[in-house]
C-alpha positions in Angstrom: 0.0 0.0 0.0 1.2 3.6 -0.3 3.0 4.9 2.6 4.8 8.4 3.7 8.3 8.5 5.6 8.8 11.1 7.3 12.5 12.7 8.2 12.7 15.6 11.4 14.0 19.0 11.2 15.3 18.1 7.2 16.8 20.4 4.9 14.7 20.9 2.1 15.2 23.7 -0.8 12.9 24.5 -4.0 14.3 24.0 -7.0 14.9 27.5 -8.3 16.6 28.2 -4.4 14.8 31.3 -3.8 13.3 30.5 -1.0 15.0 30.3 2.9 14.0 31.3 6.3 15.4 34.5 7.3 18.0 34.1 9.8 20.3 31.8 8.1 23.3 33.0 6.3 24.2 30.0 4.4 25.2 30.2 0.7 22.5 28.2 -0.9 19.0 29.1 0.4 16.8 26.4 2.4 14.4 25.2 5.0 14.5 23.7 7.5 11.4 21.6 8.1 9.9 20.1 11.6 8.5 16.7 9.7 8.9 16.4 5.8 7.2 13.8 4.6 7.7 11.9 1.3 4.9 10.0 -0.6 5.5 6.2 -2.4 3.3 4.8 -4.2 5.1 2.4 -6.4 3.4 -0.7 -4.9 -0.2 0.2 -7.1 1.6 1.1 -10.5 -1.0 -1.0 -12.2 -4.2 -0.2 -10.8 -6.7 1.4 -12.2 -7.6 4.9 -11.6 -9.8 4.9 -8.9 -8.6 2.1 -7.4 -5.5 3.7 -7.2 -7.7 7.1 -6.2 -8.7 5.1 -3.0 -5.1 3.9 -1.7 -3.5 6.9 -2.2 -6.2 9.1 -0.2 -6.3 7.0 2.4 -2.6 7.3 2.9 -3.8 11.4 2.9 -6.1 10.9 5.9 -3.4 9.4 7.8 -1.1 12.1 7.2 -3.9 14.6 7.9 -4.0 12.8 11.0 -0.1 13.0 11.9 -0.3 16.5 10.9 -3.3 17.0 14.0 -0.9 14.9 16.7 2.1 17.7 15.6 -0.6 20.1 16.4 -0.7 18.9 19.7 2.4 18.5 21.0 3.8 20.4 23.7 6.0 23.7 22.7 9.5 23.3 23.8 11.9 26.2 24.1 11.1 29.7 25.0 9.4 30.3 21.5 7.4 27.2 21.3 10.2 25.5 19.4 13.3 24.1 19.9 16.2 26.4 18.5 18.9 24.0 17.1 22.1 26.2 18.6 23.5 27.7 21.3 24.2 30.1 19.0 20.3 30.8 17.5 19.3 31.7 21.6 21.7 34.6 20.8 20.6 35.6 17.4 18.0 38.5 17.7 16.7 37.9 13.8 16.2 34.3 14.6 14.4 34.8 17.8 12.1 37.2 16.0 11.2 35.2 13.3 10.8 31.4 14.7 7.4 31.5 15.8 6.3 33.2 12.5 8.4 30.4 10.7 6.3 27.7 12.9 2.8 28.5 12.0 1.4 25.3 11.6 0.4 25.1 7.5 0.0 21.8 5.7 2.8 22.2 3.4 2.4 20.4 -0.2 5.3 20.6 -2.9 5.2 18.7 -6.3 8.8 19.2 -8.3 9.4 22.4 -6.2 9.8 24.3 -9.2 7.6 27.5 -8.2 9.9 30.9 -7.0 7.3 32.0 -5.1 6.6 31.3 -1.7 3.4 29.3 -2.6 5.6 26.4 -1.5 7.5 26.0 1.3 6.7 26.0 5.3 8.7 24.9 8.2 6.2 23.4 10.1 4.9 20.7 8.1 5.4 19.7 4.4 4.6 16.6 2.1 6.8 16.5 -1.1 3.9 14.9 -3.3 6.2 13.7 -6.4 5.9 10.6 -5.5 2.3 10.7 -5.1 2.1 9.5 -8.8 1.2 7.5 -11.5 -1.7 7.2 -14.1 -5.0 4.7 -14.3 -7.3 4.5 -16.8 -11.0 4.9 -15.9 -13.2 2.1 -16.0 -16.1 2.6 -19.1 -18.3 1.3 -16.3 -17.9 4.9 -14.4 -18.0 7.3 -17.3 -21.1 9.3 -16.5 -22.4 9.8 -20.4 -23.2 12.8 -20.1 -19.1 13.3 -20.4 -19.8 13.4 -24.5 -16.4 11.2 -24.3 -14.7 8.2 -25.3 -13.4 6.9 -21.6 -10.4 5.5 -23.6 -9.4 9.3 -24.0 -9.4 9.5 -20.3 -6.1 9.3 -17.5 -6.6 8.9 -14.2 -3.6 10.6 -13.0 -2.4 11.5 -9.1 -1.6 15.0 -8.5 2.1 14.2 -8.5 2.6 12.4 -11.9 4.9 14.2 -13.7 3.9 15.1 -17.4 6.7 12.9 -18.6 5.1 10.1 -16.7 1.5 10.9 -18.4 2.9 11.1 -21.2 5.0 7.9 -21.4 1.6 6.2 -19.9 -0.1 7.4 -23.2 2.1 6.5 -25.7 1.5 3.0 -24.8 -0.2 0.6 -26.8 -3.3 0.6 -27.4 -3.6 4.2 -26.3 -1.2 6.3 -28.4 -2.2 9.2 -26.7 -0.2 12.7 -24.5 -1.3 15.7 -23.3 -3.3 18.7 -25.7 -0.5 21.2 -23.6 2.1 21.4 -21.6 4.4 24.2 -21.8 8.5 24.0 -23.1 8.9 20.6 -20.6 7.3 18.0 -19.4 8.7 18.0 -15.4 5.8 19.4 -14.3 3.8 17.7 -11.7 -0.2 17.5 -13.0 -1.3 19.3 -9.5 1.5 21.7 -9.9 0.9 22.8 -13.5 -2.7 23.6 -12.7 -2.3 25.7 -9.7 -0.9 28.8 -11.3 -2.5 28.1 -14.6 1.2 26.8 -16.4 0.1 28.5 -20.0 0.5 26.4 -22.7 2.5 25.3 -26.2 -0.7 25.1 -28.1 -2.1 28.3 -30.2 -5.9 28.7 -30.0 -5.7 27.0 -26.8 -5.7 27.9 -22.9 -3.6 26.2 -20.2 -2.8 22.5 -18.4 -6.2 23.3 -16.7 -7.8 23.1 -19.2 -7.3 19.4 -20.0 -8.6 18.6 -16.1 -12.4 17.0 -16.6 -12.1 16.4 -12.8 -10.4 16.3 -9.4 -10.5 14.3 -6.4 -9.1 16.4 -3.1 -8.0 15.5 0.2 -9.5 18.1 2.7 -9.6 16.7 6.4 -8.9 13.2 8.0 -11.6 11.2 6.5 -13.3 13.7 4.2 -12.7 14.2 0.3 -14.4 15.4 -2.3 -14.5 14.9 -6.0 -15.3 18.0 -7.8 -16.2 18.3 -11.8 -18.5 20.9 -14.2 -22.4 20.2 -14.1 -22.5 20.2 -17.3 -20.0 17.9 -18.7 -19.8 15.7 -15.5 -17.0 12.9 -15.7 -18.0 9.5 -12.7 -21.5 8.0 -12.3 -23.0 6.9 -9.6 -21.2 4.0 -10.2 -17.6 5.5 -10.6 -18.7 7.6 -7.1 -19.5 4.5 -5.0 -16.4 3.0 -6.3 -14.9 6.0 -5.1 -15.6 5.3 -1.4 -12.6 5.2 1.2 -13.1 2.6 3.7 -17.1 3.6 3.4 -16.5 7.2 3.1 -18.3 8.2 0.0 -16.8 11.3 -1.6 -18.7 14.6 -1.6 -20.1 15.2 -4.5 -19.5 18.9 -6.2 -21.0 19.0 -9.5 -20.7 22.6 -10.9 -19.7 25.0 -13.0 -19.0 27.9 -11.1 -17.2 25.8 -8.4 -15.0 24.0 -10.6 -13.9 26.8 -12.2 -12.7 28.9 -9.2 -11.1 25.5 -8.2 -9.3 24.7 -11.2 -6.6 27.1 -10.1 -6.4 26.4 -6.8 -2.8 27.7 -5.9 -2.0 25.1 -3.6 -4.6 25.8 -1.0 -8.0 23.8 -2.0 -6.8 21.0 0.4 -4.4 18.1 -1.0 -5.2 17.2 -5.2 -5.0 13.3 -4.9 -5.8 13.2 -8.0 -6.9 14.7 -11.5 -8.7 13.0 -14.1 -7.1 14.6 -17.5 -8.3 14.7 -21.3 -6.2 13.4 -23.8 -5.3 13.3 -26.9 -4.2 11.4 -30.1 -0.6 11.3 -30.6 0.2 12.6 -33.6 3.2 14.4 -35.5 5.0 17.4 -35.3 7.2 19.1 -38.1 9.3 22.1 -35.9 10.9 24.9 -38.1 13.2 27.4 -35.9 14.6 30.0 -37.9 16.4 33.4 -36.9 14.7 36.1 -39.1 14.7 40.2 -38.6 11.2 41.4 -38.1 10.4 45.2 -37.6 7.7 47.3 -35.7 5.0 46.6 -38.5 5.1 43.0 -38.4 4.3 42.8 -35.0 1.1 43.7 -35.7 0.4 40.3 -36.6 0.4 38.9 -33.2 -1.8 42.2 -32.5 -4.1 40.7 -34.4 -3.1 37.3 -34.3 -2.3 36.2 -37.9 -0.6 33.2 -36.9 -0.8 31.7 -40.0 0.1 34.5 -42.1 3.3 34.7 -39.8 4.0 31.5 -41.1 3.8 32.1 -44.3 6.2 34.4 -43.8 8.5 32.4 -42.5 8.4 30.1 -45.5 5.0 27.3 -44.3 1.8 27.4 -45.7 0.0 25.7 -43.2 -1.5 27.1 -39.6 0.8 26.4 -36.7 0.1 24.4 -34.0 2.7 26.5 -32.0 4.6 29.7 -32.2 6.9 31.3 -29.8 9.2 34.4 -30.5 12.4 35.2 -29.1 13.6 39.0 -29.4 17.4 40.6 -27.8 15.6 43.2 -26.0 18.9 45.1 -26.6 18.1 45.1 -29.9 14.4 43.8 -31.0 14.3 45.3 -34.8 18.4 44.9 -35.2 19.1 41.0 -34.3 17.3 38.4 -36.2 14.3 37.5 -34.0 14.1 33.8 -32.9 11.0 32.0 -34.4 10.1 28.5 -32.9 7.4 27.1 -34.6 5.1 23.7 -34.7 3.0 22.3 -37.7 1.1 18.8 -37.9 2.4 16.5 -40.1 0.4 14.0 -41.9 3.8 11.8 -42.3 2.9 8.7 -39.7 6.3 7.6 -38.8 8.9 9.2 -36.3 12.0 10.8 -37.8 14.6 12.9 -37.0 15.7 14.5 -33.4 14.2 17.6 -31.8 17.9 19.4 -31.5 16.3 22.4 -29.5 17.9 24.1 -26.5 15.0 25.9 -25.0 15.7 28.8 -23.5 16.0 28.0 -20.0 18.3 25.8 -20.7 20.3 28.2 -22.3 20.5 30.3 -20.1 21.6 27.8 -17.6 24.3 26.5 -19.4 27.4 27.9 -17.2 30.9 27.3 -18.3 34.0 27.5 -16.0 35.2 31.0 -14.9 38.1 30.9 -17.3 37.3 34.5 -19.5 38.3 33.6 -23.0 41.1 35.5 -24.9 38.8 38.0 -26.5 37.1 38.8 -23.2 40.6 39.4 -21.9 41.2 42.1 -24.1 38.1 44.1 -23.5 37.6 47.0 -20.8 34.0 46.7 -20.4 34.0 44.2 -17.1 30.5 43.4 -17.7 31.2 41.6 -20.9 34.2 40.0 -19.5 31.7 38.7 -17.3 29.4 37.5 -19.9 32.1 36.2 -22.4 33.2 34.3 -18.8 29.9 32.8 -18.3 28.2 32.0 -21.9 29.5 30.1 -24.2 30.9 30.5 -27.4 32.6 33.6 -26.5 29.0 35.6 -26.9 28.5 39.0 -24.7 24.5 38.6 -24.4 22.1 35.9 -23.3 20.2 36.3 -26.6 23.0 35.7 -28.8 24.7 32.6 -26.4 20.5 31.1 -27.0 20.9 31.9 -30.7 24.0 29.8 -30.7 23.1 26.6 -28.9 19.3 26.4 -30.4 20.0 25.6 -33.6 18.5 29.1 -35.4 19.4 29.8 -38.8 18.0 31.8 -42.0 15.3 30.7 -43.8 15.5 27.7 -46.1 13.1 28.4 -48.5 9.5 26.9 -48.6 9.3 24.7 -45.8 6.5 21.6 -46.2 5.8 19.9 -42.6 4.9 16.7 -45.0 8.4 16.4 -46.2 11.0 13.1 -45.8 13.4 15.9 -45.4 12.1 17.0 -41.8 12.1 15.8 -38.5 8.5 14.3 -37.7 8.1 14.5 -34.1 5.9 13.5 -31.4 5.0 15.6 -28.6 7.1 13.6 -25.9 10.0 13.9 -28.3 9.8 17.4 -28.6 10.0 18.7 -25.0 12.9 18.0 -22.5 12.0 16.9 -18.6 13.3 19.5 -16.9 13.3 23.2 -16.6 16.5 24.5 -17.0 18.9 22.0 -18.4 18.7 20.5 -14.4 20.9 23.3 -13.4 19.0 24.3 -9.6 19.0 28.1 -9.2 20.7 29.9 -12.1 17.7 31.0 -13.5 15.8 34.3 -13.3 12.2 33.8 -14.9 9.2 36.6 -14.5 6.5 36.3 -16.5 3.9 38.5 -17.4 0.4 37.9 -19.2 -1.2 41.4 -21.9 -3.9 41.1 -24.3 -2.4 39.8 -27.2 -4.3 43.4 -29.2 -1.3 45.3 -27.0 1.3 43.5 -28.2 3.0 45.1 -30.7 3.1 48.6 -27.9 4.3 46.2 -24.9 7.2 45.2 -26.6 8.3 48.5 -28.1 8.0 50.1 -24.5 9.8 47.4 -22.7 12.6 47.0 -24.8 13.0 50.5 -24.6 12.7 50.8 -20.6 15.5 47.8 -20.3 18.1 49.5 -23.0 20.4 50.6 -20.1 20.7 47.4 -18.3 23.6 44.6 -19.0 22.3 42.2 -22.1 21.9 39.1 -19.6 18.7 37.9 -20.4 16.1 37.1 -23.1 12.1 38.6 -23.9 10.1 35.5 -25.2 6.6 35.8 -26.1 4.3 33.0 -26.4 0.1 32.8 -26.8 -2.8 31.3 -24.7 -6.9 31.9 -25.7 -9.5 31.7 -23.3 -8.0 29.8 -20.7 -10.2 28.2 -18.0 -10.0 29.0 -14.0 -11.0 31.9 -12.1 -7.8 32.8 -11.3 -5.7 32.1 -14.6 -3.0 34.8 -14.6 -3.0 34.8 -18.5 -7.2 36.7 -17.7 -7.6 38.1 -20.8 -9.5 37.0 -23.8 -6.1 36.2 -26.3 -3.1 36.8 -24.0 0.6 37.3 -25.0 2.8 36.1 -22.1 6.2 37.8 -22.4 8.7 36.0 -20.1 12.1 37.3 -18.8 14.7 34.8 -18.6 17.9 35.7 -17.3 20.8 34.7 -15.0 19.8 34.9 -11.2 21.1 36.9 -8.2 22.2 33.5 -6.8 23.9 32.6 -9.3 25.3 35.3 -9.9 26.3 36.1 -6.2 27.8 32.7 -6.3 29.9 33.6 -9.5 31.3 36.7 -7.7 32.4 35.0 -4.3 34.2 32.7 -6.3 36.1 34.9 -8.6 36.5 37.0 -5.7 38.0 34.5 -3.6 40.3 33.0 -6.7 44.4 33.6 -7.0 43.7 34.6 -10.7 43.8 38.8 -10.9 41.8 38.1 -13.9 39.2 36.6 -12.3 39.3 38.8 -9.4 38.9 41.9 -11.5 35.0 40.1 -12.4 33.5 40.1 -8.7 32.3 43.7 -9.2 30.8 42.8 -12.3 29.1 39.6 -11.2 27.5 41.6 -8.4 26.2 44.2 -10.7 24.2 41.5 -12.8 23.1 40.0 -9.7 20.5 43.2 -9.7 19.9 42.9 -13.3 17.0 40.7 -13.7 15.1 42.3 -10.6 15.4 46.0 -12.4 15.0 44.4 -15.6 11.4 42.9 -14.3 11.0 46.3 -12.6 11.3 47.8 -15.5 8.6 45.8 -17.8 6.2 46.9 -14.9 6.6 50.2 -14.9 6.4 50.7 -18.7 3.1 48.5 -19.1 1.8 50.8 -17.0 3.3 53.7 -18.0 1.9 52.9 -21.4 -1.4 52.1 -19.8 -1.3 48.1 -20.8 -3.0 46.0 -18.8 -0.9 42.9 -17.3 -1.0 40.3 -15.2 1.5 38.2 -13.4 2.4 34.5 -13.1 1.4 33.3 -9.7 4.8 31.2 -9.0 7.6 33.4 -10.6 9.2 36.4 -9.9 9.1 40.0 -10.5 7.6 41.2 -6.8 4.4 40.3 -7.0 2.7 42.5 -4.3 -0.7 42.5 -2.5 -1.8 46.0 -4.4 -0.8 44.3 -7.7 -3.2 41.1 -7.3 -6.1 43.1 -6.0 -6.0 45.4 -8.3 -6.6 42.7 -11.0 -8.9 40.0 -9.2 -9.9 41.7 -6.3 -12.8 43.6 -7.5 -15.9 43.1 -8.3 -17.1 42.0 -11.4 -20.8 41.6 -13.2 -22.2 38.6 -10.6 -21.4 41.2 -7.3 -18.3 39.4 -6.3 -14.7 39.7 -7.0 -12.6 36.4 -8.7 -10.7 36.3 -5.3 -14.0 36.1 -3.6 -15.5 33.8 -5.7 -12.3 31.7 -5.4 -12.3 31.8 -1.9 -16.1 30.9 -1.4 -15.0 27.9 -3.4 -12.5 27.1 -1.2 -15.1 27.4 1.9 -17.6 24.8 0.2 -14.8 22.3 0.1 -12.7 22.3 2.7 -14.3 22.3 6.4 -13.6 25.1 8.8 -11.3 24.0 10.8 -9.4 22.9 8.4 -8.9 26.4 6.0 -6.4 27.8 8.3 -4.0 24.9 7.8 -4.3 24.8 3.6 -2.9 28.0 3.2 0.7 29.3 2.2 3.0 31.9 2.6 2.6 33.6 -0.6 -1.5 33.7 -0.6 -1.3 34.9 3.2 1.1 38.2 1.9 -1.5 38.9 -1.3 -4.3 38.9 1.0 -5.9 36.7 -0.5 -6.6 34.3 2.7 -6.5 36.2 6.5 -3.9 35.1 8.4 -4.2 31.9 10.5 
């Protein structure tokens, strides 16, 4: 059966390592955690979906349960916790900030891959990526009012990994993957749909939007399974089935509710599970070309002429994706980077994807040896770049151009073609995030109506012309997305991401030049530090042109870019045409699931600073 172990006062860090309690001073950012637990679940790999439903939330109650007996331990210390030093009894910041750090929250983490503090507590926390693997659903259950083959439906726990789904698809008879899923496929299922992880599909909105259901965890022996009234996914049949040692779930079968709970940012109790529409596995032909484009043309994403872009570039065929890469140094002077998907009607796999996305790229650190030509230039902050990226390249945009494989156009370019890759979806995206390299990146992201385009990225470039060329503008597309509380809220959205080096990273970079015998590389601490601040003025920056130009924006729930409380209730915080605002819709949402007691504990750090939830 599945079980949790559970380690005491472990050191735990999120991926990205921007996240640490306050009062320690080591290098590399983490937590420490009173009881982190770990889920397994490899002992039901081939049931089916609810059968595997049913283990894994009873092994939720019990940890529900543990999670009440913490509650109720004595406090030990003078704080109600036991300081780990001599030396923390001394430490004023420490003292100050140990109760805050202990408020008792029940912690949930998928891949740990958000920068925002909607992970991580140190009181309690369950790292749920082992709370995975995919069932199908039994024909028997399928409610028919679903309008739906139940062959096109996966059964998937909340901490199956895309790649996992998508390996689970691909196998006969299935042939099947996900409709979207971003530039990787590491991404846990719950995780993606919290903050609404937009999408690699044009014409389409985001993960959530595949969900046809989900089954929570809300309270020892209470759980609920949640889907729209109108398109409603279990029968009574598939419901029954869905008891826990006689507890039948509760039933929510609407619209409205499903909707504010689609995007539940980690605080509609524990997602045990999701049940996820797929897809037919078909083809892809990609086509990534480096091309100059000027102020005119982008006002074919204003308008979104997708396939007239393509044309452009050479296809005549509407593509299944589109993402643009711009120097924001120099939009209208470097070649743009255009990354395109078109379906194929060729049935057999061919080629290799040979993409570097670009956090990868950015990622990709070389030793601190500065090449000959960065030797011989004055300008520290290119020494520092040519140090870093590869290829002896002074900005992030050009080291991406170099290791994605961008080049002019071909001529005509047919998708059908012997001569190009044919690609399945699995084949096309990587696993993880940023080449697997923890910390180095820099990512905000920020969601316009696509109509503004063509303004938003004239006004940004311009407001980030005086900062170092160490990171990247990418634009990419999502329509009508579902959930409440999708950041990507308009109608057709342009996201525009930053990606750059970190301050970690590049705080890292200068204590170690900075501490080396070299001159050479001691002459680059100073410079290292400088583009430590980059990416936070560069996100800055955006920000204040959007609004200085009067664009409307919104911003990705889990990244960076300072985020505040006036920011997210100023764009779902008042009230719209039914009387109440998103957040309060969301929130009433969140009162019909979970039970009273219970709210104050599924909450976070990040929802608690927005406002969004009062403080427990």
């Amino acid at each position: 059966m599945p079980s949790i172990s559970y380690d005491n006062l472990a050191c735990w860090s999120n991926y990205h390592l921007t996240l640490s309690q306050r009062y320690t001073s080591q290098p590399i950012p983490h937590l420490i955690v009173k009881s982190l637990g770990r889920f397994h679940a490899s002992e039901i790999t081939a049931a089916d979906g609810i059968t595997r439903f049913v283990a894994t939330g009873r092994t939720l109650f019990s940890h529900l349960e543990k999670f009440e007996a913490m509650l109720k331990e004595p406090p030990k210390g003078p704080t109600g916790a036991e300081p780990r030093t001599a030396e923390d009894l001394n430490d004023p910041e420490f003292m100050k900030n140990y109760r805050i750090a202990e408020t008792p929250i029940v912690g949930l983490v998928g891949r740990g891959w958000s920068f925002s503090e909607l992970i991580g507590t140190e009181f309690s926390q369950l790292l749920c990526d082992g709370l995975s693997g995919t069932g199908v659903l039994d024909p028997q259950y399928l409610d028919p009012e679903a309008r739906l083959d139940a062959g096109m439906v996966a059964m998937a726990s909340g901490g199956t990994r895309l790649r996992e789904l998508v390996n689970w698809g691909q196998l006969q008879p299935r042939k099947l993957t996900v409709e979207t899923s971003g530039t990787h496929l590491g991404l846990t299922v719950a995780g993606g749909i919290a903050t609404a992880s937009h999408g690699s599909r044009i014409g389409f909105g985001g993960l959530q939007d595949c969900v046809l259901g989900m089954h929570l965890v809300v309270a020892p022996g209470q759980h609920v399974w949640i889907e729209p009234e109108d398109k409603p996914v279990l029968n009574d049949a598939g419901l029954a089935a869905l008891s826990i040692d006689g507890v039948a779930p509760i039933l929510v079968r609407d619209n409205e509710h499903f909707q504010n709970a689609l995007v539940h940012l980690g605080a509609m109790g524990i997602v045990n599970g999701v049940a996820v529409k797929m897809t037919p596995d078909v083809l892809h032909a990609p086509l990534r070309i480096a091309q100059a484009i000027d102020a005119d043309w982008l006002t074919l994403l204003d308008d979104g002429k997708f396939h007239e872009i393509a044309q452009w570039a050479g296809c005549d065929s509407k593509p299944y994706f589109y993402e643009l890469t711009l120097d924001p140094h120099g939009p209208f002077t470097s070649p743009a980077l255009h990354s395109f998907l078109f379906r194929t009607k060729r049935k057999t796999m061919s080629g290799t994807a040979n993409a570097c996305h670009v956090g990868d790229a950015i990622t990709s650190l070389t030793a601190l040896t500065p090449s000959a030509t960065a030797m011989g230039s004055t300008d520290l902050i290119k020494r520092a770049l040519q140090a870093v990226f590869k290829n002896n390249t002074t900005s992030a945009f050009a080291h991406y151009g170099s290791l994605a494989c961008f080049g002019p156009p071909k001529g005509p370019f047919d998708p059908d073609s012997q001569a190009v890759p044919a690609l399945n979806w699995a084949s096309l995206h990587p696993d993880e995030i940023t080449g697997d390299m923890a910390g180095a990146l820099y990512n905000a992201s920020f969601a316009i109506p696509s109509q503004a385009t063509s303004r938003a990225v004239a006004a940004i470039c311009e407001a980030v012309a005086h900062l170092p060329p160490s990171f990247v503008f990418t634009l990419r597309f999502v329509s009508q997305p579902a959930g409440t509380l999708a950041f990507t809220r308009f109608v057709e959205n342009t996201v525009i991401e930053i990606d750059g080096l970190s301050p970690l990273i590049c705080q890292l970079l200068a204590a170690e030049a900075a501490a080396s015998s070299n001159p050479i590389k001691q002459a680059l601490a100073p410079a290292y530090l400088q583009l430590a601040n980059t990416l936070p003025a560069g996100a800055k920056a955006v920000r204040e042109a959007l609004e200085a130009h009067s664009i409307q924006y919104s911003m990705h729930w889990g990244k960076l870019g300072d985020l505040d409380r006036a920011k997210v209730q100023a764009d779902f915080g008042s009230a719209n045409g039914s009387g109440l605002s998103s957040i309060e819709r969301w929130r009433a949402t969140r009162d019909h699931l979970i039970p009273e007691e219970w709210r104050s504990r599924f909450v976070n750090k990040q929802l608690l600073k927005w406002g969004m939830l009062p403080m427990p």
